[in-house]
Backbone as a printed PyTorch tensor [residue, N CA C, xyz], in Angstrom:
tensor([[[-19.7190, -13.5290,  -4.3440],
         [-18.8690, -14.2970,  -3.4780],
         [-19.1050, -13.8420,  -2.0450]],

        [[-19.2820, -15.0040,  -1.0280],
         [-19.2030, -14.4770,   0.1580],
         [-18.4240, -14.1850,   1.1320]],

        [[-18.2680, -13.3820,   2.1180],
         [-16.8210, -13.3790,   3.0030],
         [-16.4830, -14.4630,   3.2680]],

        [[-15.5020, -14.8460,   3.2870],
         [-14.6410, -15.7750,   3.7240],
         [-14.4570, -16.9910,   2.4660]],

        [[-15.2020, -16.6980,   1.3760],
         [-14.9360, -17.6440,   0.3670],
         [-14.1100, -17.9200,  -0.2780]],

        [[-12.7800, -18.6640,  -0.3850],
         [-11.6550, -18.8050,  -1.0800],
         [-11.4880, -19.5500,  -2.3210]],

        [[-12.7430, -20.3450,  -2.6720],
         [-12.5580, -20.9720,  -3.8350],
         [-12.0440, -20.2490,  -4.9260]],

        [[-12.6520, -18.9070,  -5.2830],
         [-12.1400, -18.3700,  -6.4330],
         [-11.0230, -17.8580,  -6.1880]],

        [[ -9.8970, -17.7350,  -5.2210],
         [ -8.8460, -16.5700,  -4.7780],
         [ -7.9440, -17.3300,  -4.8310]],

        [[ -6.8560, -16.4680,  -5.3400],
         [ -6.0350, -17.4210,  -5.9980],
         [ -4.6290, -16.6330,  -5.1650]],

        [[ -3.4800, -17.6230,  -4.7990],
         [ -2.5670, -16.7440,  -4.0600],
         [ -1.6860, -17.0420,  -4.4630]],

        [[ -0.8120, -16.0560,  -4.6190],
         [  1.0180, -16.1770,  -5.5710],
         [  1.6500, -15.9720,  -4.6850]],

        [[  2.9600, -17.7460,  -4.6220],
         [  4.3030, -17.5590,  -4.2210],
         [  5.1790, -16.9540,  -5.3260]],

        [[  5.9440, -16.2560,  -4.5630],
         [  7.2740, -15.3570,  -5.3390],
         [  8.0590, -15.7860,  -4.0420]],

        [[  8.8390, -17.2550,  -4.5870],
         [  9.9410, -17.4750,  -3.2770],
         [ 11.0160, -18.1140,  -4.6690]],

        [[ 12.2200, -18.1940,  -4.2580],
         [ 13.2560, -18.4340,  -5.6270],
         [ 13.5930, -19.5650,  -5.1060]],

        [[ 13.7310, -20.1650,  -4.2450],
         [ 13.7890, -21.1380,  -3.5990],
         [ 13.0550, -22.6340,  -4.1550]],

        [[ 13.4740, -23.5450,  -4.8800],
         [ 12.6950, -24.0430,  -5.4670],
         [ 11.8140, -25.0730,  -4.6130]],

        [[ 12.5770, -25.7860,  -3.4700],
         [ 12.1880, -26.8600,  -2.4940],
         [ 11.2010, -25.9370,  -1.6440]],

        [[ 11.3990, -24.7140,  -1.5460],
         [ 10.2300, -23.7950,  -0.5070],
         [  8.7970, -23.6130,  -1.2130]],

        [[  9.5550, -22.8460,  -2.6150],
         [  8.0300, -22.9190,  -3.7560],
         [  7.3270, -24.0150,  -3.7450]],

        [[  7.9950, -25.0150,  -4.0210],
         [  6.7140, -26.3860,  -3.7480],
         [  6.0170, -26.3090,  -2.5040]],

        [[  7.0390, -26.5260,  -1.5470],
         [  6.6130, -27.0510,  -0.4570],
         [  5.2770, -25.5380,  -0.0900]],

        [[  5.2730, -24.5640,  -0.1560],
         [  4.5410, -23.6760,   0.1910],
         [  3.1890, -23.9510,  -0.5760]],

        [[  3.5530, -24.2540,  -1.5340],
         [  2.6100, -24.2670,  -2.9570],
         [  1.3240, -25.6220,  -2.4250]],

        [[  2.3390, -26.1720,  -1.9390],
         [  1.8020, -27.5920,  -1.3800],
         [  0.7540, -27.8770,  -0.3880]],

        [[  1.2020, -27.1810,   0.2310],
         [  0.6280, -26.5390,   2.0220],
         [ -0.8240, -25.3100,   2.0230]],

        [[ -0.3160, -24.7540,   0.6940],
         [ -1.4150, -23.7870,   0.1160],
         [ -2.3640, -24.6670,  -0.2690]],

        [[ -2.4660, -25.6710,  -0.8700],
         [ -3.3090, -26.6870,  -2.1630],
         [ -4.4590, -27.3610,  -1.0230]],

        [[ -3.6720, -27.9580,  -0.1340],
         [ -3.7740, -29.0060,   0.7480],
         [ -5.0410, -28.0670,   1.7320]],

        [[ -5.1200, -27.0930,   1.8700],
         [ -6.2300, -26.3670,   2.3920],
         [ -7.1000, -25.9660,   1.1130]],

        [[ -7.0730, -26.2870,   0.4310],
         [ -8.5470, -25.6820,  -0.6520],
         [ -7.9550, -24.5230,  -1.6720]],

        [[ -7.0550, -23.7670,  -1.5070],
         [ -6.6680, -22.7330,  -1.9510],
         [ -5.9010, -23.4100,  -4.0350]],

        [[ -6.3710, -21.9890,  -4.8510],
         [ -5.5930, -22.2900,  -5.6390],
         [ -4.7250, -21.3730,  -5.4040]],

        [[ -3.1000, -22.0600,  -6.5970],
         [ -2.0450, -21.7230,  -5.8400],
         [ -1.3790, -21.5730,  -7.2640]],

        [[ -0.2930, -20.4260,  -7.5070],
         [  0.2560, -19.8480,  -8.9280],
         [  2.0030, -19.6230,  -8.3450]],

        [[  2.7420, -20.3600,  -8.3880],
         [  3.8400, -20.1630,  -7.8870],
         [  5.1500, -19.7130,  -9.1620]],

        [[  5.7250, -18.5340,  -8.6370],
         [  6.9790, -18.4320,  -9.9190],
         [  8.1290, -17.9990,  -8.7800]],

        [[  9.1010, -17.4650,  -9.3110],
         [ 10.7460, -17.4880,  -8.6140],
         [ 11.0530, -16.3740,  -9.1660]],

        [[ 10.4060, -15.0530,  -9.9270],
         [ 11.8240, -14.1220, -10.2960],
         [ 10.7910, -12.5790, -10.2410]],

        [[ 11.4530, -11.3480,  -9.9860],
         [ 10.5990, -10.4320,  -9.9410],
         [  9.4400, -10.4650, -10.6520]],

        [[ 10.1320, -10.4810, -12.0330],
         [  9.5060, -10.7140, -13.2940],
         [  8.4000, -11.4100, -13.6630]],

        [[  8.5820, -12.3780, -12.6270],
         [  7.2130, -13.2350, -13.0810],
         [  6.0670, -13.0050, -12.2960]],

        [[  6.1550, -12.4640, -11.1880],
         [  5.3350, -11.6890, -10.0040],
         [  4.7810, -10.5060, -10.5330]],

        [[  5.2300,  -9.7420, -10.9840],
         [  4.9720,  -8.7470, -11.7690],
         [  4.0660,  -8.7590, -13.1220]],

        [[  4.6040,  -9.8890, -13.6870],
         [  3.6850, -10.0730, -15.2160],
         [  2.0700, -10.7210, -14.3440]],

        [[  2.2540, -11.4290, -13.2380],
         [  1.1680, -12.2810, -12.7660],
         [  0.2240, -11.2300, -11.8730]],

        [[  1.0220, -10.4050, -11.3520],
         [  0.0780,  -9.3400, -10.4780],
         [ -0.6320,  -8.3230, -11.7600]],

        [[ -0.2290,  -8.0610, -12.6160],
         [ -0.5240,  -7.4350, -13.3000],
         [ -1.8380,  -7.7580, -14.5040]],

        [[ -1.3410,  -8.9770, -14.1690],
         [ -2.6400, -10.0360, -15.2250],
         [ -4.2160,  -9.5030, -15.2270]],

        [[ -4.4570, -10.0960, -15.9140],
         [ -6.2370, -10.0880, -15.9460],
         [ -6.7930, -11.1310, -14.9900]],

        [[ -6.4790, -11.7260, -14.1070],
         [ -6.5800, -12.2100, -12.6920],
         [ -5.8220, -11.8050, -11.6190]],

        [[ -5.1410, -10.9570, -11.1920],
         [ -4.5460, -11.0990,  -9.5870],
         [ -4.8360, -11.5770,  -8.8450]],

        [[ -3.8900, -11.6750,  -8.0090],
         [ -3.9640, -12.6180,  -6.8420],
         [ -4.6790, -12.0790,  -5.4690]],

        [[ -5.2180, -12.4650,  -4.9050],
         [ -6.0030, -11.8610,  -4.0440],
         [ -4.9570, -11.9800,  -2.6560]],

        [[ -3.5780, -12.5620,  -2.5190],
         [ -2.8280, -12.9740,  -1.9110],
         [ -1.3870, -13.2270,  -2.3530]],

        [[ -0.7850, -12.2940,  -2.0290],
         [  1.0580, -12.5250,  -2.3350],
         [  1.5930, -13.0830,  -1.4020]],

        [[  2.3780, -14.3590,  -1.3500],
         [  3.2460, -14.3890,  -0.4080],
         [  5.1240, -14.0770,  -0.8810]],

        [[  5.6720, -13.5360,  -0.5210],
         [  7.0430, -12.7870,  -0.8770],
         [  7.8130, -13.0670,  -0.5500]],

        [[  9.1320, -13.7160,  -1.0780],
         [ 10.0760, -13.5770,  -0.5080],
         [ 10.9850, -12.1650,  -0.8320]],

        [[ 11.7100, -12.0100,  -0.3060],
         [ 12.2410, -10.7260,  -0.5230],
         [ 13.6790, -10.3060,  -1.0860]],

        [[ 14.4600, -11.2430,  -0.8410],
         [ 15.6950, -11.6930,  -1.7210],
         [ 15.4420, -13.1670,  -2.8560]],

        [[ 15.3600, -11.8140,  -3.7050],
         [ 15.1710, -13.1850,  -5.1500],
         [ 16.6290, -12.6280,  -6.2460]],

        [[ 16.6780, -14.1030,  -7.3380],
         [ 17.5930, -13.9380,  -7.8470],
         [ 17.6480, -12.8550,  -8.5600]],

        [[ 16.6320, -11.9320,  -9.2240],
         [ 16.7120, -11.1820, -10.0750],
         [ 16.3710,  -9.6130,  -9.8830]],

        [[ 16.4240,  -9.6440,  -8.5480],
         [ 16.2020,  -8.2390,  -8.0470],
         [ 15.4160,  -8.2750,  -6.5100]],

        [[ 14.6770,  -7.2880,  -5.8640],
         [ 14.5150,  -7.4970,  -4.5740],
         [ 12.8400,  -7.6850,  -4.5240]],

        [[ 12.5160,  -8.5310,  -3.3390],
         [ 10.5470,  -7.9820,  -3.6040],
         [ 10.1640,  -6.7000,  -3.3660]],

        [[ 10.8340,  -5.9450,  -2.7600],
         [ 10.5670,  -4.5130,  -2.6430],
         [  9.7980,  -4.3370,  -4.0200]],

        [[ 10.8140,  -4.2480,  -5.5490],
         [  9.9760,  -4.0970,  -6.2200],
         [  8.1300,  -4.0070,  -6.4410]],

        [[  8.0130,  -6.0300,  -6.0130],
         [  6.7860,  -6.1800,  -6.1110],
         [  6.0640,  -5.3560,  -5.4600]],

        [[  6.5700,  -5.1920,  -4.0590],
         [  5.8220,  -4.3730,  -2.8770],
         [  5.4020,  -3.2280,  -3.4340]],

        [[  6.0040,  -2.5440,  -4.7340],
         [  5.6430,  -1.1050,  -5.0130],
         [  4.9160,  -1.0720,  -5.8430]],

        [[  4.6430,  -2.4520,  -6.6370],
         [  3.8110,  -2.5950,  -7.8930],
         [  2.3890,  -2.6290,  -7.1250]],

        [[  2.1470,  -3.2980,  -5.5970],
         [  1.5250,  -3.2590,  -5.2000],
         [  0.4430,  -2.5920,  -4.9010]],

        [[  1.4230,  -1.4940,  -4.7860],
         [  0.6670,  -0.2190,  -4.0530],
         [ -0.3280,   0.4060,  -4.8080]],

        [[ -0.5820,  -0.0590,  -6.0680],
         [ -1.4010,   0.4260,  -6.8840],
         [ -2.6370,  -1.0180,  -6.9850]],

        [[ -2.4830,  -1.7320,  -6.1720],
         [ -3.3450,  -3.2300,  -6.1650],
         [ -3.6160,  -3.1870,  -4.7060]],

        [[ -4.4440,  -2.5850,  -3.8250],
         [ -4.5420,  -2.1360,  -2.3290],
         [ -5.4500,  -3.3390,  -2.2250]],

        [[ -6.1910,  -3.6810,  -2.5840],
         [ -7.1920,  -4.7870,  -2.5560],
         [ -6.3760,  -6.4370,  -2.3090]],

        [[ -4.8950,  -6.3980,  -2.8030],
         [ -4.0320,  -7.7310,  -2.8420],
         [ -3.3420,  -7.7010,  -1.2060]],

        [[ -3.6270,  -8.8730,  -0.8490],
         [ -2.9390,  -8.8560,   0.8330],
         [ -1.6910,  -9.9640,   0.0450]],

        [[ -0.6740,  -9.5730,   1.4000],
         [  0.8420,  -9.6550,   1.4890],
         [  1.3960, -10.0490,   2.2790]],

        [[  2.4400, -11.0930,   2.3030],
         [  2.5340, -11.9660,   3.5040],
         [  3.9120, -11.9820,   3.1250]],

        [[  5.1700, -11.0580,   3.6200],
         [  6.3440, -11.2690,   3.1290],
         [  7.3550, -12.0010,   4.1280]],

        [[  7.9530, -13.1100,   3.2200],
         [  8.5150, -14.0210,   4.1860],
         [ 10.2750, -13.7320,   3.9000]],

        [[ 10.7350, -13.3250,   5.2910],
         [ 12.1980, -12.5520,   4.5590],
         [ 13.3580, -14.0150,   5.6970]],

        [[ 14.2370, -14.1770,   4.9200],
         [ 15.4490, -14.7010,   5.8610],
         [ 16.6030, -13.2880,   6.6360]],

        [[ 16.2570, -12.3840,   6.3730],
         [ 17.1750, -11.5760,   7.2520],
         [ 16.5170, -11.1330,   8.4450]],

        [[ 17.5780, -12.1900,   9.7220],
         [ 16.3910, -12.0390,  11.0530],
         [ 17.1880, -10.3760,  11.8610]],

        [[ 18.1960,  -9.9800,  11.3640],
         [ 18.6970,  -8.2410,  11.9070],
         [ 17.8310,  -7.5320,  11.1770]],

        [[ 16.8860,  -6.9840,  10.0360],
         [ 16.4690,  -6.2940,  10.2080],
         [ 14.9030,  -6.6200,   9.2210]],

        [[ 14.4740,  -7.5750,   9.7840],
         [ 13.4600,  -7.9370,   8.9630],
         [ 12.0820,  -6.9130,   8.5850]],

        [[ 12.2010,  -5.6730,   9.2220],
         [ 11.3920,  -4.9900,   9.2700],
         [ 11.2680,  -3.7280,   8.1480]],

        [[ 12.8430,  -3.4660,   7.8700],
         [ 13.6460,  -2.9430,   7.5650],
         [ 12.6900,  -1.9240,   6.3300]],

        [[ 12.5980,  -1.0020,   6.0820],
         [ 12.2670,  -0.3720,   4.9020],
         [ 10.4890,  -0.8630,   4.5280]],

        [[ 10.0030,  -1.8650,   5.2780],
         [  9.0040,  -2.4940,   4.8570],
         [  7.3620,  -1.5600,   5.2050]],

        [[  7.3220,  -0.3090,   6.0310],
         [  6.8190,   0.2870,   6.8460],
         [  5.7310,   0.9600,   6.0000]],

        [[  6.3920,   1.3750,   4.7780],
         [  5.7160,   2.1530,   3.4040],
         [  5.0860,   1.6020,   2.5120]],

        [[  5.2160,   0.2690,   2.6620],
         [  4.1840,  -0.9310,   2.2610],
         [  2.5640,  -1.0830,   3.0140]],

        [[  2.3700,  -1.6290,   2.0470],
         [  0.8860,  -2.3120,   2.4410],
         [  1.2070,  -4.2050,   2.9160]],

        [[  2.1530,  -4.2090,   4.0050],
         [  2.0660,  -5.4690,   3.9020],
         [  1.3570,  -6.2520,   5.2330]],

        [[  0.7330,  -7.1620,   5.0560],
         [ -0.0320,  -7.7020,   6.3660],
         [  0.6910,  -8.2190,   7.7200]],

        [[  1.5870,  -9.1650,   6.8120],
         [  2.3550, -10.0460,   7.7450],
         [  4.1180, -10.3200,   6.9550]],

        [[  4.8800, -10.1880,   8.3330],
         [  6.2670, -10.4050,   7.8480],
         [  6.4990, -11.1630,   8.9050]],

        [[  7.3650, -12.5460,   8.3390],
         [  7.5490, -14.0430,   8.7430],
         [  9.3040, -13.9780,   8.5260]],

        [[  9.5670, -14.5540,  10.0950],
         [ 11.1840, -14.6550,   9.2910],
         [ 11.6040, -15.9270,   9.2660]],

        [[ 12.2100, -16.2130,   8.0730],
         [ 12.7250, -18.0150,   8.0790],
         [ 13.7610, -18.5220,   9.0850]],

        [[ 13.3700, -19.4750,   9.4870],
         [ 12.3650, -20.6470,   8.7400],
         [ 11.4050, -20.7810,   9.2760]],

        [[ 10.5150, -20.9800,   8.1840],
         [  8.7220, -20.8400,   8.0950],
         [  8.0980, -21.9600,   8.2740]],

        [[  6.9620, -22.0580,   9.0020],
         [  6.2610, -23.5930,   9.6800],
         [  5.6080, -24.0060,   8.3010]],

        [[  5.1660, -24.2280,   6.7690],
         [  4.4620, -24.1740,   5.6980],
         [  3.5320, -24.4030,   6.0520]],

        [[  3.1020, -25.5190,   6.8310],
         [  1.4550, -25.1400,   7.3800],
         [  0.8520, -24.0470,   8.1360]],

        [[  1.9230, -23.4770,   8.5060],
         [  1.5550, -22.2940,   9.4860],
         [  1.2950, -21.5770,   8.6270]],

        [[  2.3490, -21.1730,   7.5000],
         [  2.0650, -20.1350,   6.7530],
         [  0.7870, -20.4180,   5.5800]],

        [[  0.5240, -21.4120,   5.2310],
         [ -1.0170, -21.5620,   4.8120],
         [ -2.0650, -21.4830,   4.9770]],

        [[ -2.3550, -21.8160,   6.8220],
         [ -3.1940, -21.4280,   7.5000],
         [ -3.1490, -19.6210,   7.9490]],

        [[ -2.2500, -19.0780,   8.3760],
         [ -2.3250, -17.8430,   8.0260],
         [ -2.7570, -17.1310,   6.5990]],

        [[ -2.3200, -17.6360,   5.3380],
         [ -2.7160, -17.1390,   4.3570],
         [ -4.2490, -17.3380,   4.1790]],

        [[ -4.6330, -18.1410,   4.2770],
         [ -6.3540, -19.0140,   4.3620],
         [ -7.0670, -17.8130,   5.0820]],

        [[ -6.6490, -17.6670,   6.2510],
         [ -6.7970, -16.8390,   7.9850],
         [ -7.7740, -15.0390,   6.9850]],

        [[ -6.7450, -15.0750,   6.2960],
         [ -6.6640, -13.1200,   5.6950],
         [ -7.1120, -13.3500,   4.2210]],

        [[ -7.6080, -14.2450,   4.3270],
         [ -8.4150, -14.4930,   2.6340],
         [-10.1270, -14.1090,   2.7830]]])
């Protein structure tokens, strides 16, 4: 594969949000990218962990079933996966995030083309 080649790279939303998951999912597609979208720690976790990862997380960080922090730590053992965490808390969006490997932190509300073309951008 050559730099900058995205056909094979595949990037996971983890947003709980169901109208955002599409719409992100959407915005991802619409540039070339394949796109694996779920809503709960749990499913971020079973998917990062897979026999494919994602070469690209995008995060939300308040989900129903626990926090992305989690994911962020599952991460840390996947240094090769870039991270694009998109948080709605604009007081401290930075907050605890420092000990991560994360690329980019976005605070809502998010442009979806913006954030596709950024994801595309670090692929």
């Amino acid at each position: 594969m050559t730099a900058g080649n995205t056909v094979n790279k595949v990037v996971l939303v983890v947003e709980d949000n169901q109208a955002l998951n599409e719409l992100f999912k959407r915005h991802l597609q619409r540039l070339g990218l394949r796109v694996h979208s779920v809503f709960t720690v749990a499913e971020g976790d079973w998917y990062i962990q897979s026999d494919v990862p994602p070469a690209l997380v995008i995060l939300d960080l308040g989900l129903k079933d626990g926090s992305g922090t989690q994911i962020l730590d599952l991460l840390k053992n996947h240094q090769t996966i870039k991270t694009i965490v998109v948080s709605g808390d604009a007081y401290q969006p930075h907050s605890g995030l420092d000990k991560y490997s994360v690329d980019y932190v976005l605070l809502k509300p998010v442009s979806p083309s913006g954030l596709a073309a950024l994801g595309k951008s670090i692929l």
